[in-house]
N, CA, C and O of each residue as an XYZ file, in Angstrom:
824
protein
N      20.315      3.185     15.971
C      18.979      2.760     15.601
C      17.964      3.803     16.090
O      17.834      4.197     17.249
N      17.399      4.112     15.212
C      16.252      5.082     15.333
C      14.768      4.823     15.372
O      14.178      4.779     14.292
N      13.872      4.587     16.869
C      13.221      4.353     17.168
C      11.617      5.356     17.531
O      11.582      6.097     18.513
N      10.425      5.212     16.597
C       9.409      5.910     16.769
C       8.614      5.454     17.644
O       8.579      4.244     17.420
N       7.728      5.763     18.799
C       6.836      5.400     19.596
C       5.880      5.818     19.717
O       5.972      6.977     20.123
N       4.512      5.371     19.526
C       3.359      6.137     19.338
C       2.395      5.076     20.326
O       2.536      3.855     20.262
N       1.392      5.749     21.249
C       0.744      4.354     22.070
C      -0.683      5.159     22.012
O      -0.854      6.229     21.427
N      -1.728      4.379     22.782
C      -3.231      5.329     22.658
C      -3.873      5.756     21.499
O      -4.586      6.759     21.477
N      -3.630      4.962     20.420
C      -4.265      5.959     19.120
C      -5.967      5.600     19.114
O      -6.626      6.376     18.421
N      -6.552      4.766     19.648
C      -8.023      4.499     20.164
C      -8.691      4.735     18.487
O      -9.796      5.216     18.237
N      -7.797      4.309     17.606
C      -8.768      4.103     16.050
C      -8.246      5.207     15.220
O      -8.457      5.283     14.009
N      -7.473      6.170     15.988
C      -7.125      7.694     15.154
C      -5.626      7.879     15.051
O      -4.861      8.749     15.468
N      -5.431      6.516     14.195
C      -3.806      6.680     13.962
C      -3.392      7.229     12.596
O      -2.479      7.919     12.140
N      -4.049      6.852     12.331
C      -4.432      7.693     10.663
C      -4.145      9.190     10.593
O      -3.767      9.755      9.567
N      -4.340      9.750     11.696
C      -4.370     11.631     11.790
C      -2.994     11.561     12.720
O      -2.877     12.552     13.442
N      -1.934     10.582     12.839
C      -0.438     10.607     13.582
C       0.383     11.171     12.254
O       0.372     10.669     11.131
N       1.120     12.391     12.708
C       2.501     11.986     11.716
C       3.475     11.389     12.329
O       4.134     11.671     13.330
N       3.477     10.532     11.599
C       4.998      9.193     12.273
C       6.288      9.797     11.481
O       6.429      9.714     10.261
N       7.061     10.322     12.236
C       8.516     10.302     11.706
C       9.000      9.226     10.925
O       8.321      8.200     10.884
N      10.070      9.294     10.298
C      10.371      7.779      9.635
C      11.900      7.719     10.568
O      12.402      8.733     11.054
N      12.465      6.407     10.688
C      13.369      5.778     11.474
C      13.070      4.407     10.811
O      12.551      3.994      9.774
N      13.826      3.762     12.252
C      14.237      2.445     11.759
C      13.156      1.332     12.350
O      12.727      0.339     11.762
N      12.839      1.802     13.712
C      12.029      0.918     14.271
C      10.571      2.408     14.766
O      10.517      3.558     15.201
N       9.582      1.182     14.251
C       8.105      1.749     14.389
C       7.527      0.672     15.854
O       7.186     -0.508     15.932
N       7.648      1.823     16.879
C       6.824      1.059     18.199
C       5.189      1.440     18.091
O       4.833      2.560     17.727
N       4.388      0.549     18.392
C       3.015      1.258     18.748
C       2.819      0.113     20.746
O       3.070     -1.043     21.088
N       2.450      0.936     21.213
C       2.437      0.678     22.850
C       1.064      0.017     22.981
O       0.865     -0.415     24.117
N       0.354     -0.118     22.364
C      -0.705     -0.474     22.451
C      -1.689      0.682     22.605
O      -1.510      1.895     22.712
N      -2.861     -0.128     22.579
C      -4.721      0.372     22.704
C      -4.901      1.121     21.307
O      -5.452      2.213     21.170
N      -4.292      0.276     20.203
C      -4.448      0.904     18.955
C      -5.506      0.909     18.000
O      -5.412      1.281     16.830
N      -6.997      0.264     18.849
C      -8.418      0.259     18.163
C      -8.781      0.721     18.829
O      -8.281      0.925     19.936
N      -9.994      1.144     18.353
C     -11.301      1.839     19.196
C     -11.933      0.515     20.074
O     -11.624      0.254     21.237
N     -12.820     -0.195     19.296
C     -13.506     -1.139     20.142
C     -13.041     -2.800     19.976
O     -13.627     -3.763     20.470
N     -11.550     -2.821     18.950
C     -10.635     -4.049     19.618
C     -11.461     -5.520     18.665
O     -11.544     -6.678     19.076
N     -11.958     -4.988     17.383
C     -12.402     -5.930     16.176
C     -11.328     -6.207     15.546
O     -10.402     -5.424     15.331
N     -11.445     -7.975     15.037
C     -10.540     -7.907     14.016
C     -10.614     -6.929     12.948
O      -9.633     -6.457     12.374
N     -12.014     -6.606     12.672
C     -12.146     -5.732     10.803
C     -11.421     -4.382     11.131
O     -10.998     -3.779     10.145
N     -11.219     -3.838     12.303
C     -10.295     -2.576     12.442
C      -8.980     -2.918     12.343
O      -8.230     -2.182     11.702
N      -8.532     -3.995     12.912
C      -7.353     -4.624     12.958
C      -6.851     -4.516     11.461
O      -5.797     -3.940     11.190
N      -7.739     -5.159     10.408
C      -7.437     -5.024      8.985
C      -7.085     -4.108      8.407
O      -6.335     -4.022      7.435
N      -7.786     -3.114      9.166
C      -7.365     -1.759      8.535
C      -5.954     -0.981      8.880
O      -5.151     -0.449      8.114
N      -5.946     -1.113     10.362
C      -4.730     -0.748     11.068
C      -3.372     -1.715     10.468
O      -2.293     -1.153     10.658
N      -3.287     -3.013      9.810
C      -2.531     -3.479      9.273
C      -2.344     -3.135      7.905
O      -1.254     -3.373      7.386
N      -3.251     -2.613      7.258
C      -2.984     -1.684      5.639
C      -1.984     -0.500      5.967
O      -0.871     -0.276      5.490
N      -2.826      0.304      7.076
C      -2.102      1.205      7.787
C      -0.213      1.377      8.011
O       0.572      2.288      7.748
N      -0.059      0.053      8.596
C       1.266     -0.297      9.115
C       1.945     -0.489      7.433
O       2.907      0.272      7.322
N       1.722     -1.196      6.294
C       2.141     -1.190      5.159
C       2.760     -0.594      4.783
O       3.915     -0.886      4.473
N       2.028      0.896      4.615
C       2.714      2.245      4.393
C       3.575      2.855      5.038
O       3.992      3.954      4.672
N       3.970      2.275      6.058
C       5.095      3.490      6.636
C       6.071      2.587      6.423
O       5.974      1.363      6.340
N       7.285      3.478      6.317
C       8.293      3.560      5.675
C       9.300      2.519      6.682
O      10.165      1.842      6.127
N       9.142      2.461      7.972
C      10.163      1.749      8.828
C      10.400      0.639      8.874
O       9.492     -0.046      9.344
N      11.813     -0.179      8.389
C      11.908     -1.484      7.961
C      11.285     -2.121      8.989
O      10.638     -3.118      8.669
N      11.307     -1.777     10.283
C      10.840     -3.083     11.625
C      10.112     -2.258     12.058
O      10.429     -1.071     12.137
N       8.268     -3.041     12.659
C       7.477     -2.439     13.064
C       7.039     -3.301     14.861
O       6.296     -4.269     15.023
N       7.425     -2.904     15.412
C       6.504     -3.665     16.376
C       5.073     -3.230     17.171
O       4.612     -2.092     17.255
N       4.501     -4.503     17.740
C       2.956     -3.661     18.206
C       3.057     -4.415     19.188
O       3.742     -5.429     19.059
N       2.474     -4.164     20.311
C       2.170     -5.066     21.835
C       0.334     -4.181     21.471
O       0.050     -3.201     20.783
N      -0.615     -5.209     22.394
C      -1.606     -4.990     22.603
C      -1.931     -3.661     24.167
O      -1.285     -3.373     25.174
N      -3.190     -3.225     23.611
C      -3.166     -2.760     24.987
C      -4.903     -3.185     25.423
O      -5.336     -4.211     24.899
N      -5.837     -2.402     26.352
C      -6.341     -3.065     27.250
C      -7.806     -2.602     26.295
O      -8.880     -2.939     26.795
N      -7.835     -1.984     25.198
C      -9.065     -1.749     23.979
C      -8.630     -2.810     23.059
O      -9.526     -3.357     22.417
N      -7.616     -3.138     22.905
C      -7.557     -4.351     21.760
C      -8.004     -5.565     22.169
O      -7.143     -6.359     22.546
N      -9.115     -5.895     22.185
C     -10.019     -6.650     22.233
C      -9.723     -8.606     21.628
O      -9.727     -9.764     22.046
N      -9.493     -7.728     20.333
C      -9.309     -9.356     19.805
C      -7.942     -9.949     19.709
O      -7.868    -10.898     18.928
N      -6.854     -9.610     20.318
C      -5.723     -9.883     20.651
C      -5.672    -10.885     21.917
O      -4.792    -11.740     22.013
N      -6.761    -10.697     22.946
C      -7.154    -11.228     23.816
C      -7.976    -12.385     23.780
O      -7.726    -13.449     24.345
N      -9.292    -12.036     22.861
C     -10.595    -12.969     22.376
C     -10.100    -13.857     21.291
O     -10.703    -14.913     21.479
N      -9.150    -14.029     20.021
C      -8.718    -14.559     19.466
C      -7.510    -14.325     19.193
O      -7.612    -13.485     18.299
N      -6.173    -14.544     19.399
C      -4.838    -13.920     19.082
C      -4.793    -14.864     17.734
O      -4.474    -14.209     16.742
N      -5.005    -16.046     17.517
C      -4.417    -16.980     16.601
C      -4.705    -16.197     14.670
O      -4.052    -16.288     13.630
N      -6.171    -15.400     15.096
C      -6.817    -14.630     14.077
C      -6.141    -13.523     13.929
O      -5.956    -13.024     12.819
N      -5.622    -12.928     15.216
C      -5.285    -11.542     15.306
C      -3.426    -11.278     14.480
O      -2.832    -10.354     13.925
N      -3.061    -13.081     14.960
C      -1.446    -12.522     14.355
C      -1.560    -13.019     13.138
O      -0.531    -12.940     12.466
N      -2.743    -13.648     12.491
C      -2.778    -13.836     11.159
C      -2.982    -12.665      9.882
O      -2.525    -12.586      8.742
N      -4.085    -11.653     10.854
C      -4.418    -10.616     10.272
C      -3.073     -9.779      9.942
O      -2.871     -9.355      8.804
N      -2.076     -9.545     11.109
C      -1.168     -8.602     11.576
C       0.373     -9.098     10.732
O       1.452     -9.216     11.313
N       0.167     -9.312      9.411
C       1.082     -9.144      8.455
C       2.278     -8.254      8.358
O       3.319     -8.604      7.802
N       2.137     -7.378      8.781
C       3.064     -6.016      8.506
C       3.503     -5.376      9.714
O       3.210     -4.206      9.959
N       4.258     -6.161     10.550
C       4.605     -5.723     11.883
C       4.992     -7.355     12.733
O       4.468     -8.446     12.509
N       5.693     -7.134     13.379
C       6.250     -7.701     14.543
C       5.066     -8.024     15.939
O       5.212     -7.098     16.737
N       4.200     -8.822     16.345
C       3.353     -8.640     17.590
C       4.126     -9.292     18.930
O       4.660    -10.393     18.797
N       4.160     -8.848     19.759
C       4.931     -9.365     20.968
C       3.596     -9.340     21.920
O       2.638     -8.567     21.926
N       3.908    -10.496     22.732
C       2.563    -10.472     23.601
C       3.523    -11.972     24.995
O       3.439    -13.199     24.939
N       4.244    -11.152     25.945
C       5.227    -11.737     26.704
C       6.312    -12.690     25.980
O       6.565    -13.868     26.232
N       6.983    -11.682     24.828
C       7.929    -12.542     24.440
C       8.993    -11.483     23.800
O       8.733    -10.299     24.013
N       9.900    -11.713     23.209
C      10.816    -11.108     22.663
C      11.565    -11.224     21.024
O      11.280    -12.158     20.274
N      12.734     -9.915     20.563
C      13.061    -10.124     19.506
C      14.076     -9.214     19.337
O      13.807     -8.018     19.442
N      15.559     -9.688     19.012
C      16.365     -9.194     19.341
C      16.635     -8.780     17.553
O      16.556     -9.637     16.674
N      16.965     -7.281     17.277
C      16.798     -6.660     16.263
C      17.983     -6.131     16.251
O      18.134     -5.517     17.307
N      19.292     -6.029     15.299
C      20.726     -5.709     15.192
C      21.432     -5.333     16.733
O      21.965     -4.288     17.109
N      21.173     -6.806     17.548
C      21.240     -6.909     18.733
C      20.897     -5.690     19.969
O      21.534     -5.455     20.996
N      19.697     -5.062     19.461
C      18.940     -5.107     20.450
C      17.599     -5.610     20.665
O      16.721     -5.538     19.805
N      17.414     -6.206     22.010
C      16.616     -6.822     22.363
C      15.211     -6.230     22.590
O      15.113     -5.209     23.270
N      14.188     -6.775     22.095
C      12.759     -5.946     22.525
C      12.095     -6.439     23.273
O      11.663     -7.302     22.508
N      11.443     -6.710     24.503
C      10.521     -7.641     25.124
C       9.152     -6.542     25.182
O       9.126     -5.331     25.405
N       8.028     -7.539     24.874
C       6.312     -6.465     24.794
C       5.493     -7.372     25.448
O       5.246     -8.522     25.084
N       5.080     -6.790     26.444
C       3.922     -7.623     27.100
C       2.597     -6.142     27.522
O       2.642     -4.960     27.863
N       1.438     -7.310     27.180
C       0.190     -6.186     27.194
C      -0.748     -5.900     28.292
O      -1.828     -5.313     28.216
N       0.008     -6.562     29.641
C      -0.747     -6.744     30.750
C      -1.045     -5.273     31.487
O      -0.427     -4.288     31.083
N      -1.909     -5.163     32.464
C      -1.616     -4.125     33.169
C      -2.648     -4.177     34.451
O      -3.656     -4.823     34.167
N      -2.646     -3.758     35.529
C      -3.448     -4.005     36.945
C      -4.846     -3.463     36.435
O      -5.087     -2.675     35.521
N      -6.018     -4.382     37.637
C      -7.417     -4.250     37.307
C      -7.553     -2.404     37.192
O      -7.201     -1.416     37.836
N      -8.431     -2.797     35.710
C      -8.782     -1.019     34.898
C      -9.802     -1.603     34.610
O      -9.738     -2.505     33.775
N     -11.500     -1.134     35.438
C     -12.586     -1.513     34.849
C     -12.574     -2.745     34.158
O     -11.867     -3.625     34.651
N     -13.303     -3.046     32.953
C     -14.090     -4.603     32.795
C     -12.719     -4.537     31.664
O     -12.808     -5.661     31.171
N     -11.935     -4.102     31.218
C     -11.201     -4.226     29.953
C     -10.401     -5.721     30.134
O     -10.399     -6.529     31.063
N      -9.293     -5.699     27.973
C      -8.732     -6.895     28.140
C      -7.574     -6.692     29.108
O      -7.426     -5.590     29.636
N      -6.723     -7.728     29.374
C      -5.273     -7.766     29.624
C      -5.549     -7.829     31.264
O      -4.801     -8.445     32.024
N      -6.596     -7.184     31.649
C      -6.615     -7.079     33.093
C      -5.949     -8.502     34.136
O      -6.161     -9.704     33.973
N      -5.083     -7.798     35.231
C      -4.798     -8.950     35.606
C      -4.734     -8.137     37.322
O      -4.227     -7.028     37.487
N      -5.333     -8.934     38.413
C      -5.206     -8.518     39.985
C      -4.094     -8.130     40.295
O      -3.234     -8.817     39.744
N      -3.495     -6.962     41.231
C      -1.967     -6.481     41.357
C      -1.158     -7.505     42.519
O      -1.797     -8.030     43.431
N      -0.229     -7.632     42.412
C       0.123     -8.857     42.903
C       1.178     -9.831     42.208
O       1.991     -9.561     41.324
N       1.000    -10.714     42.681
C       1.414    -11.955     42.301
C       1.083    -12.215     40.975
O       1.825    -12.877     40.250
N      -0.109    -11.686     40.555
C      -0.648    -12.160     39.179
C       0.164    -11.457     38.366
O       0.782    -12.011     37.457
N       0.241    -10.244     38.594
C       1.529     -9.643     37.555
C       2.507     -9.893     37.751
O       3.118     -9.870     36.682
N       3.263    -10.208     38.715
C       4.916    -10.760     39.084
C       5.394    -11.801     38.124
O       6.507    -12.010     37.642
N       4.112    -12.459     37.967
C       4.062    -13.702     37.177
C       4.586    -13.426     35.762
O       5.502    -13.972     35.147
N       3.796    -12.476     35.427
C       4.410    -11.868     33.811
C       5.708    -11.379     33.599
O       6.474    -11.596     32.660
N       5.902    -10.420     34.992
C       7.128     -9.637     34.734
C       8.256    -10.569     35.026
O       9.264    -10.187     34.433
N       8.427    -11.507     35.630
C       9.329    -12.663     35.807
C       9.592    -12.981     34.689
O      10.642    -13.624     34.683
N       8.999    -12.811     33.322
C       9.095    -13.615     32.186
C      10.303    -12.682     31.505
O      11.268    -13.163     30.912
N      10.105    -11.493     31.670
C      10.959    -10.568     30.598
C      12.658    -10.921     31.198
O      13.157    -10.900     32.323
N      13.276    -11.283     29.630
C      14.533    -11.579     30.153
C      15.282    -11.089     30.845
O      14.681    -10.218     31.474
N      16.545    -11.141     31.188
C      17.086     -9.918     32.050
C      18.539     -9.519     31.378
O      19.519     -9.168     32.036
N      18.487     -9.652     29.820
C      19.454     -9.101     29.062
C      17.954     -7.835     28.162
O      18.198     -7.495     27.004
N      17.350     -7.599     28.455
C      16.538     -7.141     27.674
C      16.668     -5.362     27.392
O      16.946     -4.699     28.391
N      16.531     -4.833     26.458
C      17.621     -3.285     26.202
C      16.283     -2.653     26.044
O      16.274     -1.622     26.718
N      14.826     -2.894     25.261
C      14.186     -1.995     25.293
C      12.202     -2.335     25.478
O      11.424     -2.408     24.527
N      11.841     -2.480     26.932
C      10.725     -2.972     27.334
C       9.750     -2.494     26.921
O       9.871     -1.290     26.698
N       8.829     -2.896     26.715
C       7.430     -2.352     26.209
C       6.036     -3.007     26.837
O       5.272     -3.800     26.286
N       5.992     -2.716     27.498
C       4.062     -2.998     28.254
C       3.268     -2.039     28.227
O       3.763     -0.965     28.570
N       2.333     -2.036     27.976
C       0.859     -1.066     27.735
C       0.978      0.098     28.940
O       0.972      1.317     28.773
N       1.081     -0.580     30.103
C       0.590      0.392     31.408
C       2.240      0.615     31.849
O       3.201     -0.074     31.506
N       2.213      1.913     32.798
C       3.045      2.219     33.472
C       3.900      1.685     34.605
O       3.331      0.874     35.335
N       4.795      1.899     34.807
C       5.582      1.377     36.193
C       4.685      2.567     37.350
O       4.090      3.552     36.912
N       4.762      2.180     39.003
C       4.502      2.798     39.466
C       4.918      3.721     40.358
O       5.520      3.372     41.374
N       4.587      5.297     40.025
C       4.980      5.963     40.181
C       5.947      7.269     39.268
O       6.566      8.277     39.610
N       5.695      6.674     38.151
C       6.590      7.131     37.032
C       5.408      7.030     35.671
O       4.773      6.087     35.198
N       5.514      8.941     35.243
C       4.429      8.484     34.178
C       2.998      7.742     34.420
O       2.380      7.076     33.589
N       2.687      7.976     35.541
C       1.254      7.192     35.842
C       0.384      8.181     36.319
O      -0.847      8.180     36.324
N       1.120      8.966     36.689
C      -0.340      9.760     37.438
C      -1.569     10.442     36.253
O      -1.447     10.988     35.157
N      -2.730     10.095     37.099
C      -4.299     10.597     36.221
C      -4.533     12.008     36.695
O      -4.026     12.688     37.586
N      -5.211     12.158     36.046
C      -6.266     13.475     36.207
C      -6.426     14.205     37.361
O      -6.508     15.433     37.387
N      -6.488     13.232     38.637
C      -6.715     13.016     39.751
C      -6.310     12.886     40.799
O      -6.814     12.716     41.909
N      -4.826     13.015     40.211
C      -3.499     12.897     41.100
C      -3.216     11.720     41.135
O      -2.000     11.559     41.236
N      -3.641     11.041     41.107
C      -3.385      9.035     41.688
C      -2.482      8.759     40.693
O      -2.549      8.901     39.472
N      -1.310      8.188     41.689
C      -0.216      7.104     40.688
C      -0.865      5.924     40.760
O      -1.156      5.468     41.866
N      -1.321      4.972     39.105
C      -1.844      4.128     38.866
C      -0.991      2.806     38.702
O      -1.545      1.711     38.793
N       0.245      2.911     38.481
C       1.466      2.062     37.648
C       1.456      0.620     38.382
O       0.927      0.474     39.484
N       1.968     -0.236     37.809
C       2.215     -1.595     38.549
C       3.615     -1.452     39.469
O       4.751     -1.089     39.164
N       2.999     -1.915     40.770
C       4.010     -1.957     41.612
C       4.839     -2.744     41.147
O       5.905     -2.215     40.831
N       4.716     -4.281     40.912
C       5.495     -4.944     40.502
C       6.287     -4.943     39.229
O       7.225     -5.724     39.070
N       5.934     -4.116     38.366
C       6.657     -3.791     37.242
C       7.822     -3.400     37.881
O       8.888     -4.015     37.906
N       7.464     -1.982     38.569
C       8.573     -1.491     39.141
C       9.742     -1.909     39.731
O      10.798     -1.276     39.712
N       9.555     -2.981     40.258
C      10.455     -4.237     40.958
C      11.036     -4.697     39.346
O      12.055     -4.214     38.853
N      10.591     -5.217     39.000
C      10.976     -5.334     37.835
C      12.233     -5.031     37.056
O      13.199     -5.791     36.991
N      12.123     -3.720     36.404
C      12.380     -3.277     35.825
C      13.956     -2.613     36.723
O      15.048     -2.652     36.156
N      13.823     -2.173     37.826
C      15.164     -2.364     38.687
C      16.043     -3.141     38.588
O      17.266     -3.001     38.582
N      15.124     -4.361     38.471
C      16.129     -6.110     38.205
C      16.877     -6.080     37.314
O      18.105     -6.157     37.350
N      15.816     -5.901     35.962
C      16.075     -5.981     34.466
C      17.296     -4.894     34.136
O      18.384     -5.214     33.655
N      16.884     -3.533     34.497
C      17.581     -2.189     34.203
C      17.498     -2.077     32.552
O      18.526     -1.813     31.928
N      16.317     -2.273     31.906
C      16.632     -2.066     30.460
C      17.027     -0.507     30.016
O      16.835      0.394     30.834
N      17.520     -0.244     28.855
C      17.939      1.040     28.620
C      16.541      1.922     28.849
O      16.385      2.758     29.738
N      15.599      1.555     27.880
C      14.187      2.096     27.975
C      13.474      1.466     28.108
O      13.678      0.323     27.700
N      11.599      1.911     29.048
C      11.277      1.304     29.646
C       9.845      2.506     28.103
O       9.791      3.701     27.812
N       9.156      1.445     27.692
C       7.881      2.311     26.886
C       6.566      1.774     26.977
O       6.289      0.643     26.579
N       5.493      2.805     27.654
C       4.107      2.005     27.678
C       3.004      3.358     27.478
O       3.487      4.408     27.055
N       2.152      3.320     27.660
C       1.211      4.111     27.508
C       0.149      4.028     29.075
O       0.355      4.163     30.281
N      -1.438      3.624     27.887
C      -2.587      3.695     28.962
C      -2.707      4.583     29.769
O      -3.859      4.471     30.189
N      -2.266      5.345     30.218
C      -1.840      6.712     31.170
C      -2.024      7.293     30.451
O      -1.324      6.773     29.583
N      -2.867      8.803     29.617
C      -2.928      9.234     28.671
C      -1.960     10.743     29.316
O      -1.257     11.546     28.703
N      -2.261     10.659     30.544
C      -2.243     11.713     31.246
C      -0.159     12.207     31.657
O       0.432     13.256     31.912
N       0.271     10.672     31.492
C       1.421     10.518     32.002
C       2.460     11.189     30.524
O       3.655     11.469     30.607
N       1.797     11.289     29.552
C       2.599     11.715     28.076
C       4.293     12.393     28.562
O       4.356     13.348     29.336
N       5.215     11.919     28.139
C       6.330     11.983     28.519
C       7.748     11.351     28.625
O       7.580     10.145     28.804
N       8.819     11.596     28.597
C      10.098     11.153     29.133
C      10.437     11.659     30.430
O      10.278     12.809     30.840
N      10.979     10.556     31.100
C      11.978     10.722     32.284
C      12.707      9.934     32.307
O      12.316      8.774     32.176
N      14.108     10.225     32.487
C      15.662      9.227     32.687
C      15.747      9.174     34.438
O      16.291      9.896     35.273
N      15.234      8.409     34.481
C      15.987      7.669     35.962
C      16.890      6.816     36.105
O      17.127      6.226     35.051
N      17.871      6.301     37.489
C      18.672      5.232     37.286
C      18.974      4.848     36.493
O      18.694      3.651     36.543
N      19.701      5.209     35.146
C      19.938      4.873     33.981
C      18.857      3.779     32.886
O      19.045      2.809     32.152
N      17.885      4.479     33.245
C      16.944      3.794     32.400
C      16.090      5.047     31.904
O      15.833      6.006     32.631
N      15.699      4.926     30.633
C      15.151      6.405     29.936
C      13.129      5.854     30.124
O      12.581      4.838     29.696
N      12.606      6.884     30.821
C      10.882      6.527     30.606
C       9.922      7.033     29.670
O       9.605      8.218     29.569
N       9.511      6.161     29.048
C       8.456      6.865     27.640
C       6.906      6.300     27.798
O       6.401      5.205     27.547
N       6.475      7.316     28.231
C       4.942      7.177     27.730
C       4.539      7.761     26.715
O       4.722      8.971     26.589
N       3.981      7.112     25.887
C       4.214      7.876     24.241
C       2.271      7.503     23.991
O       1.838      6.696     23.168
N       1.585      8.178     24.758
C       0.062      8.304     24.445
C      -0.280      9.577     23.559
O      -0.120     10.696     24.045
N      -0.637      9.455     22.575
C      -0.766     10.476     21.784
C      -1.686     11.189     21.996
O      -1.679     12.411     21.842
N      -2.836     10.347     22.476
C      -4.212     11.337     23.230
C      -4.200     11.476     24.352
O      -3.693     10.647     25.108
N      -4.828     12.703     24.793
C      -5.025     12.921     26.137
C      -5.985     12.792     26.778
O      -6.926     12.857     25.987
N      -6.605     12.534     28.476
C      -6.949     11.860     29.143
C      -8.647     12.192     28.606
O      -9.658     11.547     28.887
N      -8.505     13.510     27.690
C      -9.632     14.093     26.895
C      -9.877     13.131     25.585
O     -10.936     13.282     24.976
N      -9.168     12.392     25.244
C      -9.430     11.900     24.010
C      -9.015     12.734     22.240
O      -9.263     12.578     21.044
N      -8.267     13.614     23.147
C      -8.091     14.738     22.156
C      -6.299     14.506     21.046
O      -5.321     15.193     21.344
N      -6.254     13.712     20.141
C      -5.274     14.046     19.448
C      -3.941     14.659     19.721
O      -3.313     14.417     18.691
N      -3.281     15.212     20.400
C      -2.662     16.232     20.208
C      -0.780     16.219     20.571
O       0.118     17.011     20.283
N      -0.812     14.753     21.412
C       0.632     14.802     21.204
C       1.232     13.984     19.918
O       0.706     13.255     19.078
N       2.883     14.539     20.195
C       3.500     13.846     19.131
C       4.420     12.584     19.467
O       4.894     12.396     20.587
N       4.630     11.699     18.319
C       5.571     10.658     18.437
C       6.665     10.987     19.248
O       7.082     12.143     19.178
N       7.197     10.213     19.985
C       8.390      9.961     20.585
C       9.439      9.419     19.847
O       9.347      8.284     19.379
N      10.459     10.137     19.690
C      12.234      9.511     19.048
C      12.995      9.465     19.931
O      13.340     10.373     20.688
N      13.295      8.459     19.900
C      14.745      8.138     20.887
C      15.608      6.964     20.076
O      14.988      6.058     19.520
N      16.828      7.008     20.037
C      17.916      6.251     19.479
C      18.948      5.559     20.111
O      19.870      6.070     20.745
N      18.795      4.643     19.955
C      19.743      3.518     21.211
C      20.629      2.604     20.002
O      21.409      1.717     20.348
């Protein structure tokens, strides 16, 4: 199975070339300012590409995923939305959750802690390929600035779980793979911490 990953497109997914494969990931923060009427568009968007299974998790600019989801998975026709739940696809399993530790006034925000343990407790623990917006910590997180931003508790996590791949974004800065402990890491932010266009999709095949 041949899997595309694209996260961070902040309204400029339109100027991505998406490889074609089998499964279309987007990691989230895939609007600019997180309206349903962009949403509409970004779901015309998803139409056209070629990949039989599309999935999307929210990230912390998607706005109305947060403010109305009931509108948001009505709009979101043409894709798969995961938002702490799962979907097991020619048996592999996907779990997408859009949470990530306090980042300024944005959605999804949740205190580091307990409040996220809470989420990550949810992801099953047969689960083959994870997807949350923000980073684990210490991996793929570091900013501009040096600072590793990632959820501690993900990290716990994801040890437990051991999924094959672990894919998120929000880190624009973190753009990348790393295979640790037999788990492969993808931050697949297409823009950089500049706002600038310039990386490419991520392929990986599991």
């Amino acid at each position: 199975m041949k899997c595309v990953v694209i996260s961070d497109t902040h309204g400029m997914y339109k100027d991505v070339i998406v490889d074609d494969g089998d499964v279309f990931i987007h990691a989230g923060d895939i609007l600019g300012r997180g309206q349903l009427s962009e949403l509409e568009i970004f779901n015309d968007w998803l139409g056209e590409l070629p990949h039989q299974y599309k999935i999307i998790i929210a990230g912390n600019h998607d706005w109305c995923f947060q403010n109305d989801i009931e509108a948001s998975r009505e709009i979101l026709t043409n894709a798969i939305y995961l938002q702490d739940e799962s979907i097991t696809i020619e048996n592999i399993r996907f779990y997408g959750s859009p949470w990530q530790p306090m980042f300024y006034d944005w959605a999804f925000n949740l205190p580091r802690g307990k409040a996220l343990k809470q989420k990550w407790d949810l992801i099953p623990e047969n689960t083959d390929v994870l997807i949350t917006h923000g980073p684990a910590k210490g991996i793929l997180d570091q900013t501009i600035q040096g600072d590793h931003v990632g959820c501690e508790e993900l990290s716990k996590a994801i040890k437990k779980i051991r999924p094959k791949f672990h894919i998120c974004g929000h880190i624009h800065e973190g753009y990348g793979m790393l295979d640790l402990d037999g788990c492969t890491y993808i931050n697949a932010s297409v823009n950089t911490h500049q706002y600038k266009l310039c990386n490419q999709p991520i392929i990986f095949e599991i």
